[in-house]
N, C-alpha and C positions, 0 to 999 in steps of 0.2 A: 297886532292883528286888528285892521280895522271891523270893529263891532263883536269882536268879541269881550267877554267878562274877563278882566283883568283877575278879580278875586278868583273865577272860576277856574279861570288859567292857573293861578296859583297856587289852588288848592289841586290840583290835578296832579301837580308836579310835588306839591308838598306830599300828596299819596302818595309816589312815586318813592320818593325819597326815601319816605318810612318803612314801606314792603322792600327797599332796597337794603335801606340799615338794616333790618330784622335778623337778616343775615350775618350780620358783620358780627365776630365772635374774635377774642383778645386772648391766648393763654397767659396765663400768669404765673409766676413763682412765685408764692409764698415763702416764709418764714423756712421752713421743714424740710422745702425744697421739693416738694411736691408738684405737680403742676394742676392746675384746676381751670374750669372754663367761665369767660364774663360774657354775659351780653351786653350788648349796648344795642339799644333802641329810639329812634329819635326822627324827627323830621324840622321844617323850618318852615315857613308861612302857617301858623296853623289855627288861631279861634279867630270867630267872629261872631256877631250876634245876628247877623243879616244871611247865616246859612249853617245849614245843620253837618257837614262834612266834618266838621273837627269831631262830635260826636261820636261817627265812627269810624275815624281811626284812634282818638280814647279807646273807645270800647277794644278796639284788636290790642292794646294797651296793658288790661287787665287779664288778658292769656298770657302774657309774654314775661317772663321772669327776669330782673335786671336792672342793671342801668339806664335810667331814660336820659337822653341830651334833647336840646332843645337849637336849631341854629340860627335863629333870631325870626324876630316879627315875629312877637309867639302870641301876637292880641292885634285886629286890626278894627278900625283904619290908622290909629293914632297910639295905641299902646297906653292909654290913660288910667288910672286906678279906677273907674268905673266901668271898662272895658274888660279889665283883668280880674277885677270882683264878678262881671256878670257872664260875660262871655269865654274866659279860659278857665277859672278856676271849677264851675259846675263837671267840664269837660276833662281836661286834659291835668287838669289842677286838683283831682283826686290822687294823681301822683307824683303829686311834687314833694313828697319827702323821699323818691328816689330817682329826682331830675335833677340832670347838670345844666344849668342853660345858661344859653347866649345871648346877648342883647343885638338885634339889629337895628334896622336904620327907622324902621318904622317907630321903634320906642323912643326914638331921639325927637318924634314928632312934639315931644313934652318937653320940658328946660329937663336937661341932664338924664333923661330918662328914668328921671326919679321914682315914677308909678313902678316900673319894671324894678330899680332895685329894691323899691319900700315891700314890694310885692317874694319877691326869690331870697330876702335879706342876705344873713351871710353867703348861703347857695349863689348869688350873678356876682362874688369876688366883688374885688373893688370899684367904687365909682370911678369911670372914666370923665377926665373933663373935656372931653370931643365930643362938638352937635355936629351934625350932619350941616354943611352948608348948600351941598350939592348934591344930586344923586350918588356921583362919583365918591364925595366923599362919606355918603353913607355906607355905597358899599363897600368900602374900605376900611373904615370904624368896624363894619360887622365881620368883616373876612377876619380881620385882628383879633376880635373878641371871641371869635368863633376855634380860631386857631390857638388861644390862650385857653380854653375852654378843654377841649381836646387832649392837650397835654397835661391839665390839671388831672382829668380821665386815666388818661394812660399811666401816669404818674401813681395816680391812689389804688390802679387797680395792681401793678405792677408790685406796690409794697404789699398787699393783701390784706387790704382795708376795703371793706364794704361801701 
């Protein structure tokens, strides 16, 4: 859209996202054969230092009991380890030891997206050796990461591992 904020556009949609996942609920069997209920909570476009939006939906974050995913561009503009130190971890990075995330295309703005996996360690699985050359092929890189992500998700919550 001519003159509108890109960022603002997609933090809009990244709310959206989030108030949409909050919803999304997995049963799972356990061990015992029991069944029990997971959240998963999560969105995708989400810190920046240039707007305080990530802030509150962190905050709706810390109500919410669960699983957090993450579906890439989780630091913008570039996804850099000084972006990821000052602008998602204050925010959304209070709960990253119960975030599953994704790497998008934004974090390939760096060689290999290094910041992002130095940053999630073993949490972003393994280094991908795909940059984005193209938009196309970022979104592509991210859809894949996103969709290996997911299934890690379902996977651990399905065996009845935290």
């Amino acid at each position: 859209m001519p003159g509108s904020d890109p960022t603002k556009r997609q933090l809009k949609y990244g709310g959206c996202i989030l108030l949409a996942c909050v919803a999304a609920v997995l049963l799972a069997v356990p061990v015992f054969g029991q069944t029990r209920t997971v959240t998963l909570v999560g969105a995708g476009d989400l810190a920046s230092c240039s707007h305080d939006n990530d802030s509150a939906t962190a905050k709706l974050l810390g109500n919410i009991p669960g699983t957090v995913f993450t579906l890439g561009d989780n630091v913008y503009p570039d996804g850099t380890a000084r972006q990821f130190r000052n602008c998602y971890d204050p925010t959304w990075g209070k709960y990253k030891r119960r975030t599953k995330p994704s790497v998008g295309n934004h974090e390939y703005h760096t060689a290999g997206a290094k910041p992002y996996f130095d940053y999630f360690g073993g949490r972003a699985g393994p280094a991908r050796a795909t940059t984005a050359t193209t938009a196309g092929a970022g979104a592509s890189s991210s859809s894949t990461a996103t969709a290996t992500r997911w299934v890690d998700v379902a996977s651990i919550h399905r065996r009845g591992a935290g």
